[in-house]
N, C-alpha and C positions, 0 to 999 in steps of 0.2 A: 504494500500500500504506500503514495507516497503522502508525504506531510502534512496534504491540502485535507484528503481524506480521512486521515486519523484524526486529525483534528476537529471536522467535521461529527466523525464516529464520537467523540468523547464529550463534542460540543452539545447534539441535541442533547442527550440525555440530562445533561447538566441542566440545560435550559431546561429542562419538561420537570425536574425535577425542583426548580426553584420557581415556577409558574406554582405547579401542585405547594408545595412550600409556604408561599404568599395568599396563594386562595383558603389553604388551613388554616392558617392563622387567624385573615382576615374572619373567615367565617367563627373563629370560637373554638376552634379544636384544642383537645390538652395535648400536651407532646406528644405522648404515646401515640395518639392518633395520627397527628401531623407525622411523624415517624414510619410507621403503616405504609399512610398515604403517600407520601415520598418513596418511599420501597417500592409502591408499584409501577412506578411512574417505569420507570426501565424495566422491567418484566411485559407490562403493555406492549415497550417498542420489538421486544426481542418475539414476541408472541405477534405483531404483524406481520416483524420481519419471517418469521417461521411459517406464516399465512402464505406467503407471497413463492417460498419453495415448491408449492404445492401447481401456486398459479404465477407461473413466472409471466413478469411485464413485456417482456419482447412478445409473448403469445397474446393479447391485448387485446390487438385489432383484428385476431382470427378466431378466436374463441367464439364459441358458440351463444347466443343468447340466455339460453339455460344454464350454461358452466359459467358466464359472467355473473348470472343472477346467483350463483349459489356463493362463489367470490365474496360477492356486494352485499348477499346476507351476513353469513362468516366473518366480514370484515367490520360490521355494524355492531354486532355480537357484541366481536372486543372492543370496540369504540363504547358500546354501551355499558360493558361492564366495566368498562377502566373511571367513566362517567358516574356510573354507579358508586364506584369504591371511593372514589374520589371528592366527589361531591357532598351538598349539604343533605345526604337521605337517612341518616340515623335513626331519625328520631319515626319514621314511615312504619306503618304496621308490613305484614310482609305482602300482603294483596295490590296495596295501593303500590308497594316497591317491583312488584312484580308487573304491576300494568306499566310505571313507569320505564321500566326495563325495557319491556315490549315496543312500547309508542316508542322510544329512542331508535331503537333498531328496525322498527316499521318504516320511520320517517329517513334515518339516514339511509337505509338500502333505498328506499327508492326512490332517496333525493338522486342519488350515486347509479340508479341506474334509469335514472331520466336523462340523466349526461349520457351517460353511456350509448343510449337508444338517441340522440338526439344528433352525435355525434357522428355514428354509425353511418343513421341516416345520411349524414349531411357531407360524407367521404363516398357514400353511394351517386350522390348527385354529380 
């Protein structure tokens, strides 16, 4: 790897991790939590990056409609439970956390594959 990208590699993480950091605080979190909550912050990245082996990026614009869609579900997933973990939902009974869970991952997969299809289309034209 050269310099630009190592440093990249060590840079998101840092930053995602003092984002989460600031947002704990801000919201009232006791250390331990805020602590948690920073631990996962790089476990998230390494769990999409681990996503993306599965559906590698150069394959993108050949993939199938339905292998995109399962991608763009799968990827919502962790987006919504890294959102979950991270966020102000503590205090949530588990039904109301559990709908909220769903709606996140409803809405970003098919924000993510409105792009997709919209795109698609528009490299068709």
């Amino acid at each position: 790897m050269e310099k630009r990208s190592i440093a990249v590699a060590y840079a998101v993480p840092l930053i995602l991790m003092a984002i989460v950091l600031a947002s704990s605080y801000a919201l009232g979190d006791g250390p331990a939590v805020i602590f948690r909550k920073v631990l996962f912050a790089p476990v998230f990245l390494l769990a999409t990056k681990g996503l993306r082996t599965f559906f590698p990026q150069h394959l993108d614009r050949t993939r199938s409609f339905s292998t995109q869609a399962e991608f763009q579900l799968l990827n919502a997933l962790l987006l919504s439970a890294f959102l979950i973990s991270v966020g102000p939902y503590e205090s949530l009974r588990i039904i109301p956390l559990i709908c909220a869970f769903a709606g996140m991952a409803i809405l970003i997969a098919g924000w993510n594959l409105a792009f997709f299809w919209h795109d698609r289309r528009r490299a068709q034209d």
